[in-house]
C-alpha positions in Angstrom: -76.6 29.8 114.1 -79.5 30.1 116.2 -78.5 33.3 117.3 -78.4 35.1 113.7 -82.1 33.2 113.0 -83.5 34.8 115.9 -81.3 38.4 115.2 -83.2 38.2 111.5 -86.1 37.3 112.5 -86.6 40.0 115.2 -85.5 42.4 112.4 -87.8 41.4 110.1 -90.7 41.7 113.0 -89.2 45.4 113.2 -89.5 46.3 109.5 -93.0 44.4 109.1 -93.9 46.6 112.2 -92.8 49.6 110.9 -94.0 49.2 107.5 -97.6 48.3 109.0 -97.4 51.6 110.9 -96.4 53.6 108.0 -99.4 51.9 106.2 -101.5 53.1 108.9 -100.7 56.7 108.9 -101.0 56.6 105.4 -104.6 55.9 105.9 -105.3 58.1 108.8 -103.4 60.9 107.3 -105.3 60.7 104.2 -108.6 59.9 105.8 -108.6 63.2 108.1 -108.7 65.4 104.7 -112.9 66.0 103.3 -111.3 66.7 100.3 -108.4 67.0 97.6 -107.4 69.9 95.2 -106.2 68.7 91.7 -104.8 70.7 88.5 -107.6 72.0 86.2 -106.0 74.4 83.5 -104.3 77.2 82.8 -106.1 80.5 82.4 -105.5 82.7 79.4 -106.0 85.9 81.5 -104.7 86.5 85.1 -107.5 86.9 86.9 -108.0 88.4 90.6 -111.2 89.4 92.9 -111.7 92.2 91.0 -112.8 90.4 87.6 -115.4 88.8 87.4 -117.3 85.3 86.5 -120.5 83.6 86.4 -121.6 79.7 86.1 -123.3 79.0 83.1 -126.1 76.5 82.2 -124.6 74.7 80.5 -121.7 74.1 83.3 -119.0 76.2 81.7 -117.6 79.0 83.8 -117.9 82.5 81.6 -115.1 84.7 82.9 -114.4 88.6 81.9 -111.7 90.5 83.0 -112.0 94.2 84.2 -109.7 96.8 82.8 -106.3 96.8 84.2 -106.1 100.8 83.5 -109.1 102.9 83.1 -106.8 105.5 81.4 -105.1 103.2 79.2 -108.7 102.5 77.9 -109.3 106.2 77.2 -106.1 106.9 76.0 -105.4 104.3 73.3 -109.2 103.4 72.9 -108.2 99.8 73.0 -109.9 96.7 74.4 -107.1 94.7 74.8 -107.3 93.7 78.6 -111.1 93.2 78.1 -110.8 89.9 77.3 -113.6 87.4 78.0 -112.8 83.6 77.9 -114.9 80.5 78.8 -114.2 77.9 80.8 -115.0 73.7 80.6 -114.7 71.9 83.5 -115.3 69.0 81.7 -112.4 69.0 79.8 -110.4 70.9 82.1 -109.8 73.8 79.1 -109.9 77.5 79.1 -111.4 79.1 75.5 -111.2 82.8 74.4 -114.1 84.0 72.9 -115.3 87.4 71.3 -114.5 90.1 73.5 -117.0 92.8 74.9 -118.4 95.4 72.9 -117.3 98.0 75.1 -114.4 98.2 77.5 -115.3 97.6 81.2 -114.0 98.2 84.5 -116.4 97.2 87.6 -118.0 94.9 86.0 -121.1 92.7 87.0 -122.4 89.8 85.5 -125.8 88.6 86.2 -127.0 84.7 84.8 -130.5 85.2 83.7 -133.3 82.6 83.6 -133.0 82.3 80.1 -129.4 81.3 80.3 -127.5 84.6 79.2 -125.4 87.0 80.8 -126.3 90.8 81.4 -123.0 92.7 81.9 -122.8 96.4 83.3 -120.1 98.5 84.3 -119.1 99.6 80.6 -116.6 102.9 80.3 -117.1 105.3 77.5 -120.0 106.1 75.7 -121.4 104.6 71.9 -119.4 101.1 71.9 -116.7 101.1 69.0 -116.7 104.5 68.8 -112.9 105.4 69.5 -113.2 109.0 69.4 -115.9 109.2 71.8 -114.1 106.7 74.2 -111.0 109.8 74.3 -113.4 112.5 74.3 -115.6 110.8 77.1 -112.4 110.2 79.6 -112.8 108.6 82.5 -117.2 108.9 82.1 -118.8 105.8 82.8 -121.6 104.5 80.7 -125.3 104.0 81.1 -125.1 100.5 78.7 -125.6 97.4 78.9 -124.8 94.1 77.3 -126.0 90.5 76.9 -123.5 87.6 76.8 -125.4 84.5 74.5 -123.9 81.6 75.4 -125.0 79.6 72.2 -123.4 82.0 69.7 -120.8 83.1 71.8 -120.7 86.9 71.3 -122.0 90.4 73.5 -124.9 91.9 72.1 -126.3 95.2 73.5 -129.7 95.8 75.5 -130.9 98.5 76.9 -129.5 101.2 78.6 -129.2 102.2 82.2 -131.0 104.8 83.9 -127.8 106.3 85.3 -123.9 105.1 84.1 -123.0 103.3 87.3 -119.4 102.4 88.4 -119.3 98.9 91.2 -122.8 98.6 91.3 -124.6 95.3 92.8 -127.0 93.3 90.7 -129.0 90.8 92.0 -131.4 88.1 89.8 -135.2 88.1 91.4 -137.4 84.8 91.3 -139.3 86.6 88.5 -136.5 86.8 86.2 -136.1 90.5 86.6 -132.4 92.0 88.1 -132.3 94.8 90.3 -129.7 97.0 90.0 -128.6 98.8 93.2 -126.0 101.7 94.6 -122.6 102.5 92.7 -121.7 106.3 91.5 -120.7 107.7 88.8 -118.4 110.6 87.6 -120.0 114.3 87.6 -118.3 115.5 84.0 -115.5 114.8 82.1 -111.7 114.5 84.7 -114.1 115.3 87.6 -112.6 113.5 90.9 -116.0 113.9 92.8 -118.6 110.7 92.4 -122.0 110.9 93.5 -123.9 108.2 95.1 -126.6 107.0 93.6 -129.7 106.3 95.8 -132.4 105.6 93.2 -132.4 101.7 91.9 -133.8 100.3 88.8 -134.7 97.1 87.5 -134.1 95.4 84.4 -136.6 93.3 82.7 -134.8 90.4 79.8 -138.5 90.3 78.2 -138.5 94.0 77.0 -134.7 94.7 77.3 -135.3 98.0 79.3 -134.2 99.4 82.8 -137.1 101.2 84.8 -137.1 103.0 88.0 -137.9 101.9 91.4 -137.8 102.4 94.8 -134.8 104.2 96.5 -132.1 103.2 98.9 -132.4 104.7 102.7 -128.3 104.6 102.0 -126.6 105.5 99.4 -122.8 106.0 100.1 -121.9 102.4 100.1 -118.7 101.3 99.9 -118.6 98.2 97.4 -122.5 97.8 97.6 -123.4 94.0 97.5 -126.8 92.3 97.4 -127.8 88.5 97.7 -131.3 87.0 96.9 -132.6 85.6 100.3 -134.9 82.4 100.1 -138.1 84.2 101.2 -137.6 86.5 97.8 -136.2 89.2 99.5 -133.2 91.2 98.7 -130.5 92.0 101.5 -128.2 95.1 100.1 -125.1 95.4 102.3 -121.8 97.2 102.0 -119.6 98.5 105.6 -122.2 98.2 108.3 -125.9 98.5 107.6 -128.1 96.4 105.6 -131.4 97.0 104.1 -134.0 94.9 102.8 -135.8 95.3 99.5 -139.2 94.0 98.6 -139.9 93.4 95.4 -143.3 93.2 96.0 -143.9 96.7 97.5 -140.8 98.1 95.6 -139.6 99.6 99.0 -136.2 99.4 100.9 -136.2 99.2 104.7 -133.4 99.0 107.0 -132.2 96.0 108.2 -130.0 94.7 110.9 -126.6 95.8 111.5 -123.0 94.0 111.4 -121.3 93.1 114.5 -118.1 95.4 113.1 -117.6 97.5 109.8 -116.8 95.8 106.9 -115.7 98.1 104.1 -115.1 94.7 101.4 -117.9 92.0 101.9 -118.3 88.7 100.5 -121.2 86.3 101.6 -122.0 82.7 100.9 -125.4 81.1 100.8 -125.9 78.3 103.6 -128.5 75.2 102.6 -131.1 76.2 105.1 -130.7 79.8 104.1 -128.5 82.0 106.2 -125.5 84.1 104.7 -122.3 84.2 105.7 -120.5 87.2 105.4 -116.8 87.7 105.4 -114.0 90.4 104.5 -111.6 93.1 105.8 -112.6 94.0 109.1 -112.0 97.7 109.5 -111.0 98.5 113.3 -107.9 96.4 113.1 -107.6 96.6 109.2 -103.8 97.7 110.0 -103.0 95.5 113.3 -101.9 92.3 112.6 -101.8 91.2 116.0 -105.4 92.2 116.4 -106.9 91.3 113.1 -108.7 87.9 112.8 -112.2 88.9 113.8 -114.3 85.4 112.8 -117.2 85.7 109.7 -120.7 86.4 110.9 -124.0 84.2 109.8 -127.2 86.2 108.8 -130.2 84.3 109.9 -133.4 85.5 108.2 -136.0 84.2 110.9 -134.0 86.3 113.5 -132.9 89.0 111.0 -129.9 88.7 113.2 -126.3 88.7 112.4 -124.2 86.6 114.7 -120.3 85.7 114.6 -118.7 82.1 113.5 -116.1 80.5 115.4 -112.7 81.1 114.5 -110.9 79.3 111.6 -108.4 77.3 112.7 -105.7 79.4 110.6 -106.0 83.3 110.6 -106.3 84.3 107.1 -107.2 87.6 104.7 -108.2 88.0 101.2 -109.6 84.0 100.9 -112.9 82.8 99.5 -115.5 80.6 101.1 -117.9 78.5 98.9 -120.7 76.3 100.1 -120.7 73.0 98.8 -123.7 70.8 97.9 -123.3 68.5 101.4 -124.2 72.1 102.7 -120.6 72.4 104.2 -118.4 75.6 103.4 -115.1 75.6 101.8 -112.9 78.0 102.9 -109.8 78.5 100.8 -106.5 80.5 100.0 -105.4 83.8 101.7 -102.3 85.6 103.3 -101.5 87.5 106.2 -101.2 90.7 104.5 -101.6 94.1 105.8 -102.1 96.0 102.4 -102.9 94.4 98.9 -102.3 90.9 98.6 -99.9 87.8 97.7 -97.4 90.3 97.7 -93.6 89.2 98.2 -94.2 90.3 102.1 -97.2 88.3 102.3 -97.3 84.7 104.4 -99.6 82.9 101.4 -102.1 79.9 103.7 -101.9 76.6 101.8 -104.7 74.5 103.9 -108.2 74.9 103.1 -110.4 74.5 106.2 -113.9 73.0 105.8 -116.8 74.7 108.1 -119.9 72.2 109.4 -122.9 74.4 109.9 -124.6 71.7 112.0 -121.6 71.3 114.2 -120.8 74.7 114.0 -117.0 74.0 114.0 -114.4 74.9 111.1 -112.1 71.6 110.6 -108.4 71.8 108.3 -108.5 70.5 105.4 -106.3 69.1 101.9 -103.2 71.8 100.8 -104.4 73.8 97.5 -101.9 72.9 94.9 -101.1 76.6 94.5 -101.8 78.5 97.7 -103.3 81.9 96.3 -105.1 85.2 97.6 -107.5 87.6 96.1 -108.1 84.9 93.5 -111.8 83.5 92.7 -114.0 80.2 93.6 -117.1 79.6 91.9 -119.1 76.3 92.7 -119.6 73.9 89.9 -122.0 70.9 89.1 -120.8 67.8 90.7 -120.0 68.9 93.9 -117.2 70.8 93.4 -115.3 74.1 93.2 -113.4 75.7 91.1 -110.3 78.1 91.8 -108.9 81.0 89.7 -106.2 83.4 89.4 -105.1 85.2 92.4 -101.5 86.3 93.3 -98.4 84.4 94.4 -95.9 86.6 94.5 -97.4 87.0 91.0 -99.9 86.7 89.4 -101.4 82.7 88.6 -103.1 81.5 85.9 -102.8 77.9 86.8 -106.5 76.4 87.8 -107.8 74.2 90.2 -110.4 72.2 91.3 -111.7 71.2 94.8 -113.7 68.1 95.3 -114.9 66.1 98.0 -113.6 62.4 99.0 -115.2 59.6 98.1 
């Protein structure tokens, strides 16, 4: 009798020993993560890096989605994949709303200080018009629209001082946007672009583009621009850089990359330096060699210097900087060409990268690994995530947030 009492009671110290354990790892394993992804919508449009989307005022997330078929446009001189919805994080709830006036394709949204949206990239000529949409082609147009967030429709504003197709567009502290780089179509069916050199700024008080100063270099691929904290503009795109002063209205060159870059995305840090990240182009087709770490811009040094290496090797991902002044870095595959294609080895765990200890650290799963899809920070400390491909494309939602 004795004998079963002690058997049972040394099994029971077993199971209460490994139940404390699994308690335990429980803890640790969920302790380790910053932060957790959670569902937060479904989309009405699929959406990839190629659309666009802005944070408004307000908090809601305005999203508009490119043409999927610059032809199609032209041809049927229809706007049905120019479809514009709005997004409430609040409520977790995607909302279509009027669509855009004209059809676009490279499109750029720019929040202005007065809480609406300037969009450029429109195709065709007079909005509405069908006839001139066929007869135009594939010409790209010189206007412009305004998104008002409190009625909910596009008006038009002024109009370019060239049609531009991908140009960058960047807010100033004086409530002004300069416009920068893109090309644009010679004539009608011509395959030739020309680069435009000559920028222009837009001013919300008299709805009118004027001239300014002119880029040192114009044939930028994917031409970006971020506002730097000392007021200055730094233009990118492969390479080089240049700076732009409002001030003086003059470009200059600026430092270099550390390699060629032909897609670039950047992130703003707290205390002011940039990161930049994208394809890398000498090993653009080597998997093996591919992997080359994001660089940090420093504006005291105007010097650009590489990260360390994430943790997990990863293409086509987005990083966002969160209000604790860490970086989210999120999504991506390990493809050679496109992305999230059926070939492609989708990356599930977010890592998290600590600027004061320099170090990237793994983080939660996403809820639906993704690449090519969008992040945009929202109020509250968190980010949300948008479209992208898994195999397909995904028009579930989600939303990053930090641990209490």
């Amino acid at each position: 009798m004795n004998k079963i009492i002690i058997i049972i009671i040394i099994i029971v110290s077993i199971l209460l020993t490994l139940f404390l354990s699994f308690l335990i790892w429980i803890n640790f394993t969920q302790g380790k993560n910053i932060g957790k992804f959670e569902k937060a919508g479904t989309a009405n449009n699929e959406y990839t890096n190629n659309d666009c989307a802005v944070l408004l005022h307000n908090g809601d997330v305005l999203l508009v989605k490119k043409s999927s078929s610059d032809y199609y446009f032209i041809k049927k001189a229809e706007n049905k994949s120019n479809l514009a919805e709005v997004y409430n994080p609040k409520t977790k709830k995607f909302r279509r709303i009027t669509s855009t006036i004209s059809p676009h394709s490279h499109t750029n949204l720019t929040l202005l200080k007065s809480g609406k949206v300037l969009l450029l990239g429109a195709i065709g000529g007079i909005p509405n018009n069908k006839q001139d949409l066929i007869d135009k082609n594939l010409i790209y147009s010189d206007y412009a629209e305004l998104y008002n967030p409190k009625a909910e429709k596009f008006e038009l504003t002024g109009k370019m001082q060239y049609p531009r197709i991908s140009p960058a567009a960047v807010l100033l502290k004086d409530g002004r946007v300069l416009i920068l780089g893109g090309k644009y179509e010679l004539k009608k069916g011509d395959k030739a672009y020309r680069y435009i050199s000559q920028a222009e700024i837009y001013d919300p008080k008299t709805g009118k583009f004027n001239i300014t100063g002119s880029l040192n270099q114009a044939n930028r691929f994917k031409i970006g621009a971020i506002l730097l904290k000392n007021g200055k503009v730094l233009i990118f795109g492969n390479k080089t850089t240049e700076i732009y002063d409002p001030i003086s209205e003059k470009f200059s060159y600026g430092p270099s990359l550390n390699i060629r870059r032909p897609i670039i995305y950047t992130t703003m840090l707290n205390d002011g330096r940039v990161i930049f990240y994208g394809e890398e182009e000498p090993y653009i087709n080597d998997r093996d060699k591919w992997g080359t770490p994001p660089e940090i811009y420093n504006p005291e040094t105007n010097k650009f210097t590489f990260m360390p290496k994430m943790k997990i090797k990863r293409r086509h991902y987005t990083a966002i900087t969160l209000k604790n002044g860490q970086v989210l870095f999120a999504g991506g595959d390990e493809a050679i060409f496109g992305f999230g294609g059926s070939s492609s080895k989708l990356i599930k765990q977010a890592e998290i990268y600590d600027p004061e200890k320099n170090e990237f650290i793994l983080d939660a799963d996403m809820l639906y690994p993704r690449s090519g899809h969008m992040a945009f920070s929202l109020p509250s400390n968190k980010v949300l995530i948008v479209g992208g491909i898994n195999r397909k494309a995904l028009k579930q939602a989600e939303i990053y947030s930090l641990n209490d």
